[in-house]
N, C-alpha and C positions, 0 to 999 in steps of 0.2 A: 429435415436435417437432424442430426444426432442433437439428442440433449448436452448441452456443454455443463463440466464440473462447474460449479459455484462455492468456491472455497475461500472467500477473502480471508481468512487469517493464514492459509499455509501459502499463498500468493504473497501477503504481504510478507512476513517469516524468510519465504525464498528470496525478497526482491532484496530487505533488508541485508540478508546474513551473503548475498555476491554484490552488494554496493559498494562503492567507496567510502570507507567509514574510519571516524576518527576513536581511538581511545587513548584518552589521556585523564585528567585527573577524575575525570565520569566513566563508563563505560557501560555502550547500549543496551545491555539487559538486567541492568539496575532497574528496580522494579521504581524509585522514584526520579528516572530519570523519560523526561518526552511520554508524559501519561494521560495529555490532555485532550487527545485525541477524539474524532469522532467515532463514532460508530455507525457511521450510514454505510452502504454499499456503495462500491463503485462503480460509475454509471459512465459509459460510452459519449462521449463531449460530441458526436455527431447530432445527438438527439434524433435517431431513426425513429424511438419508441413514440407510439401517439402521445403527447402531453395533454393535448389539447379539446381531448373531448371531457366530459364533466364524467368527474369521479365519481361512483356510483357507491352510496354507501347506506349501511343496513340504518332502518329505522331506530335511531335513541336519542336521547335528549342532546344536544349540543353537536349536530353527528358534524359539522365544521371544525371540531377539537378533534386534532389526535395528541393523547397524553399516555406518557408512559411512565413506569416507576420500576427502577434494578437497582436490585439489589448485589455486589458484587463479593468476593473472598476471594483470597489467594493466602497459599500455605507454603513453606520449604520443608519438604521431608528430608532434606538434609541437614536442615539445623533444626531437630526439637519438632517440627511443625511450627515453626517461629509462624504467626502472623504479618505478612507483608503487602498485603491488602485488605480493608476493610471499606466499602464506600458505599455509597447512596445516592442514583442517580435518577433528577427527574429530567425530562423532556417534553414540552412543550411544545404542539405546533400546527400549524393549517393548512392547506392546499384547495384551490381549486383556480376558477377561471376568473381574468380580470375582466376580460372586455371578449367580443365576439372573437378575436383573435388572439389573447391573450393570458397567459396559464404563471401561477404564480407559487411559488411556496416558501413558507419563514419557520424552522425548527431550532427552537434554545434550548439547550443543557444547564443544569443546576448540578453542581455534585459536591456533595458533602462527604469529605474526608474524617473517619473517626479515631479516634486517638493511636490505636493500631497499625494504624494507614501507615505503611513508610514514607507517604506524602505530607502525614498531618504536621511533621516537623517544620517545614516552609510555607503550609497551606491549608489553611480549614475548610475552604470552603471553597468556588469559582462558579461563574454563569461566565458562558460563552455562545456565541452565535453559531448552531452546526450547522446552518443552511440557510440561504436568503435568497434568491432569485426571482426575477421575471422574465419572461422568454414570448414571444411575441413573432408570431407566422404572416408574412407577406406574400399569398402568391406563393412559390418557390423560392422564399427565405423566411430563414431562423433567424432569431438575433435572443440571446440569455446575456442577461448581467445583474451582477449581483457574488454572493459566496457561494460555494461550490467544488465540485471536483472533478477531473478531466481524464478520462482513462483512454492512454493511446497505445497499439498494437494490439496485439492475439493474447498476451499473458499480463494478467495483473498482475505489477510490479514483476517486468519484465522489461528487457533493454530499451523497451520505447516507452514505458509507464513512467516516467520520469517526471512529470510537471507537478505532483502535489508530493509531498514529504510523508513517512509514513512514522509511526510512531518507534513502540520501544519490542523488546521481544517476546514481554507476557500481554501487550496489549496492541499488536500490528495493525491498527487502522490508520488511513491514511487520513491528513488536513486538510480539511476546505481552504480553500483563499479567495479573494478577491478579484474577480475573471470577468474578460468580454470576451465573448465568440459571437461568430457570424455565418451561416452556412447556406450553401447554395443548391437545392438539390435538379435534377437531371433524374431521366426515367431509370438507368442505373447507373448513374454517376453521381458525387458529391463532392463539394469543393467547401475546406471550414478554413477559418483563422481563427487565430487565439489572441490576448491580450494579454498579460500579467502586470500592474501597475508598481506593485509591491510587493513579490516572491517572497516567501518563509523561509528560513533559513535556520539548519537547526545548529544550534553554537554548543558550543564547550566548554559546561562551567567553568570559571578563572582563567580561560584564555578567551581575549580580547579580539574580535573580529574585525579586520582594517578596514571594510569598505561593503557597505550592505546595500548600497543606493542604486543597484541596477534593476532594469527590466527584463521580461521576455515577451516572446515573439514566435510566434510558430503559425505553421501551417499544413494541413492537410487534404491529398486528393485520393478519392476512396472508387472504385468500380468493383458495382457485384454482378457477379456475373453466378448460374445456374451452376450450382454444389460446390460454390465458393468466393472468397472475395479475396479483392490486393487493396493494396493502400502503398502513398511513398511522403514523406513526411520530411518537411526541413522547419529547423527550430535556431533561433536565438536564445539559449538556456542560461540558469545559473546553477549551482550545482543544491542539491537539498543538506547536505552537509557539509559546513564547512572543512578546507582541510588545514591541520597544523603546520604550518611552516618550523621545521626542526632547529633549522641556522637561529629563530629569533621568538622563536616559541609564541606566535602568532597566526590567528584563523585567517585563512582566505578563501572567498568564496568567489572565483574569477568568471565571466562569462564563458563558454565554450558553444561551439559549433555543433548541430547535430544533423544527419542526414539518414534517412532511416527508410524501408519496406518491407512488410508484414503481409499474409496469407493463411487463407486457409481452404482445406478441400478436405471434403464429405466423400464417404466410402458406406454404404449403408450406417452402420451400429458407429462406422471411429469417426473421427474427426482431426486432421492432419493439421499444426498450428504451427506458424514460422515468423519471427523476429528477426529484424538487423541492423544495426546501428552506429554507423560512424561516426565519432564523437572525438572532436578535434579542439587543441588547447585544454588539454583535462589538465588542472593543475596535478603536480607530484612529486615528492621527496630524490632528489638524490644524496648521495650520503654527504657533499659538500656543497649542494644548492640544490634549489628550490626552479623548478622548471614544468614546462608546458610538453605535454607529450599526446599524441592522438592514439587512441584502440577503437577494435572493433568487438563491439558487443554481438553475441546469437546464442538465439533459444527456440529448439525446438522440442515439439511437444504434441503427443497422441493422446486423445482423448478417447475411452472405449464405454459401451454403453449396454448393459444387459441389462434388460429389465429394470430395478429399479438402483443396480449397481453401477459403479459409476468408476471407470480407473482411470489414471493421471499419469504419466511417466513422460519426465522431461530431462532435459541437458542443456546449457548455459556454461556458455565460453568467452571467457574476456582476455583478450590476445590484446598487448602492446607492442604497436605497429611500428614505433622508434624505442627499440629499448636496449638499456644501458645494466652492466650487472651488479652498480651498486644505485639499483632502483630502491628505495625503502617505503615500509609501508609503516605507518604509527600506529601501536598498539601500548600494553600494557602486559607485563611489568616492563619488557623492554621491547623494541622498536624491533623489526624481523625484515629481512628480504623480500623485496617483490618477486613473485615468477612472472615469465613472461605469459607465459598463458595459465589462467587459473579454469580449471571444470570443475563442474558441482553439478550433484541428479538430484531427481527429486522424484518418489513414486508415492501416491495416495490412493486410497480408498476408501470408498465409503454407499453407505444401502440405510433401507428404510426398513421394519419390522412393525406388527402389531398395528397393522393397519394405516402406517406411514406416520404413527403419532410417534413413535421412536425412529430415531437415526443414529450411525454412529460414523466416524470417520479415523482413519490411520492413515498414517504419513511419515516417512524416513527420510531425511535430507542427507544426502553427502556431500561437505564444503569444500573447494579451494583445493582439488587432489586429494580432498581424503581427510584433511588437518580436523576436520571436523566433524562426526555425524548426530544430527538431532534426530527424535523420536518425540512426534504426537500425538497421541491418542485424544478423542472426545466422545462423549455421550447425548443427545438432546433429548427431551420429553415435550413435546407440544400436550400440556396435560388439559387446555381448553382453548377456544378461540382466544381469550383474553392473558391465562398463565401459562408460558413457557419457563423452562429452567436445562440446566446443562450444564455439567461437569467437564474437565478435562486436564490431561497433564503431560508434561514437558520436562524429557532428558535426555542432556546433551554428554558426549565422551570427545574430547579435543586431543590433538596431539601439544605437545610439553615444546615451547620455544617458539612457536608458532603463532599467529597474529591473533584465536583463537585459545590457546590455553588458559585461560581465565573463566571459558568457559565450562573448563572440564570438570565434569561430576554437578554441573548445573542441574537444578531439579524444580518444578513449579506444578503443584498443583491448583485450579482456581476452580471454583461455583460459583453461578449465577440464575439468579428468580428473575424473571420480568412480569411486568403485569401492562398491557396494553389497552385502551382504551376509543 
C-alpha cells in the first residue's frame, strides 16, 4: 500500500482553521494563547500497531530512559522580528512491557518559558503529564487506560478527528486526556469503544463557561478488507471549543451527536481518503438567539507517492443542513455571517534530500471560500541519531470583514534543536 503523508502540523493547522472556533477577547493564533500542548504524534485509538512485543533498544547506559531536550524560538517578521517564543523543553519518559501481556508507557514535559516567551507573562514554568497508559491483550482484546490520544477517521484533524482538542496555530498539536478503550478484533474486522470521564474544553479567556461536567462516548466498527478499509462510527461528543453565546456573552460547550464513515482505497503509488460526519445539536449563534443546528461535515483526500515525494490535495465541506440567513459566526473585531456551506483546500508537499538526512515540506491552505489563504514552508536536518533541528515559517493573506481578518498579513517564523536520548 502507498506510503501515507505524515504531516501532523498541516493536519492539525487544516483541522483548526475549518473548526468551530471562537474569537473574542483571545484569538487562536496568539502565540500565548492553548501553547501547552503536546507534541507526540497522533496514533490510531484501534491500536492495530504491535504494542506488545518488547522494544528493542541500542546498547547504552539507562537504555529504559528515553529523555529529551528542545530547545524552541519563534519570531514575527512583521513586527521588528519581535521575539514571541523563547522556551525550553525537557521530556522524560519509559516504555516497555508490564506483564506477559501487558505494555505500558509514562512521558512528562517540563518547559521553561524565558523572559521573551509571550508565555512568560502568566507562566515561568509548567510539568505536565504528555502520556500515561497501560494497555493489556486478552486473546482477542485490547483494553488502554490511562492519558492519551485517540485519532478517528482517514484525516488528522479531519471531520471525524474530533475527540482530543488541538492546540494554537504556531504550535498545532493535539491534548492527550484521560481515556478508556476497549477493542475487539476479528480476522478483518474490529469492534472499539471509547470512554472520556472528563473531556478538555478549550475556553475563552474572561468568558465564563456555563457548564463543563459532561461526558463522552463513542464507538467504532472497522473492516479491512484488500487495498482498503471502511469504518462507521457513532459518538456522544462535547465540542473542543467552547462557543460564545452572543445574547449573554457566555461559553457553552453543549453535548452533540455524531455519526460518521471513513474509507480508504489504494491505486498503486495514490491513496484515495474519505470522511463524513453527521453531527447533530452543534450549538450556534443566531443574530437573536442561541440555537441547536445539525451539519454535515466531508473531507476528501488523495495521497500520491513518488519516490521519496510525497503529495497531499484535499477538500473539506461543512454544509448546514437547518440553516437560517442570520446564522453568525463570532469573531473579532466584529461578529460576520455564517455561510451555509463553507469549502477549504489544502495541497502539500514534501521530499527528502542528501541522503534522507534532509527534508522539506510546503503547504497552501484555502479557508472558508477563499476568506483566507495560509502558506507553509519547513526545513528538517536529522544532523545525528540523537540532534535533530528544523526551521519553518507561516504567512497568512485574509479577506477584510470576514471571520478571519485578523489574520491578514500574519507572519511566524520559528526554530527548533532537539537532542534525544
Amino acid at each position: 500500500m502507498v506510503k501515507l503523508i505524515s504531516n501532523p502540523i498541516v493536519y492539525s493547522i487544516f483541522s483548526m482553521i475549518f473548526s468551530q472556533f471562537v474569537l473574542a477577547e483571545d484569538s487562536f493564533f496568539d502565540d500565548e494563547v492553548l501553547f501547552e500542548n503536546s507534541d507526540q504524534q497522533l496514533v490510531e485509538w484501534s491500536d492495530e500497531s504491535d504494542l506488545f512485543g518488547d522494544e528493542i533498544k541500542s546498547a547504552r547506559p539507562f537504555a529504559w530512559l528515553n529523555l529529551g531536550i528542545t530547545q524552541k524560538w519563534g519570531f514575527n517578521p512583521a513586527s521588528d522580528w519581535n521575539t514571541t517564543k523563547e522556551r525550553t523543553e525537557l521530556t522524560v519518559g519509559t516504555s516497555g512491557s508490564v506483564s506477559d501481556s501487558g505494555y505500558g508507557e509514562v512521558e512528562l514535559k517540563a518547559t521553561k518559558y524565558w523572559p521573551s516567551d509571550s508565555y512568560h507573562s502568566t507562566l515561568a514554568s509548567d510539568v505536565e503529564v504528555e502520556r500515561a497508559f497501560l494497555q493489556f491483550s486478552f486473546g482477542d482484546w485490547s483494553t488502554k487506560l490511562g492519558r492519551y490520544t485517540i485519532g478517528w477517521g482517514e484525516l488528522e484533524g479531519g471531520a471525524l478527528d474530533v475527540i482530543n482538542p488541538v492546540g494554537s496555530l504556531t504550535d498545532p498539536t493535539q491534548s492527550s486526556q484521560w481515556l478508556m478503550t476497549a477493542t475487539r478484533y476479528w480476522s478483518n474486522r474490529d469492534l472499539s469503544i471509547f470512554y472520556n470521564p472528563n473531556p478538555i474544553i478549550q475556553k475563552t479567556v474572561g468568558i465564563a463557561l456555563t457548564d463543563d461536567s459532561h461526558r463522552e462516548l463513542g464507538v467504532r466498527y472497522g473492516i479491512n478488507q484488500e487495498g482498503g478499509d471502511m469504518a462507521v462510527y457513532g459518538a456522544y461528543l462535547i465540542p473542543n471549543n467552547a462557543v460564545t453565546n452572543i445574547s449573554n456573552s457566555a461559553g457553552y460547550a453543549g453535548p452533540y451527536q455524531l455519526l460518521g464513515f471513513s474509507m480508504n482505497r489504494a491505486y498503486d503509488n495514490y491513496l484515495l481518503r474519505f470522511d463524513l460526519a453527521y453531527k447533530h445539536n452543534l450549538e450556534h449563534n443566531r443574530l437573536s438567539q442561541f440555537v441547536e443546528a445539525d451539519r454535515l461535515d466531508l473531507d476528501v483526500a488523495l495521497d500520491i507517492q513518488q519516490d521519496d515525494r510525497q503529495w497531499l490535495f484535499s477538500i473539506n465541506s461543512k454544509y448546514w443542513l437547518d440553516y437560517y440567513s442570520d446564522y453568525i459566526s463570532v469573531a473579532l473585531p466584529a461578529n460576520v455571517t455564517t455561510r451555509r456551506n463553507s469549502l477549504s483546500y489544502l495541497a502539500s508537499v514534501s521530499d527528502t534530500f542528501s541522503d534522507e538526512d534532509w527534508s522539506w515540506n510546503l503547504s497552501n491552505i484555502i479557508a472558508d471560500n477563499g476568506d483566507m489563504s495560509l502558506l507553509t514552508i519547513g526545513l528538517d536536518w536529522d544532523i545525528s541519531d540523537q540532534w535533530k533541528a528544523s526551521i519553518n515559517a507561516l504567512h497568512a493573506v485574509a479577506e477584510l470583514d470576514r471571520a478571519f481578518s485578523l489574520l491578514d498579513g500574519y507572519e511566524r517564523l520559528q526554530m527548533e534543536v532537539q537532542y534525544q536520548y
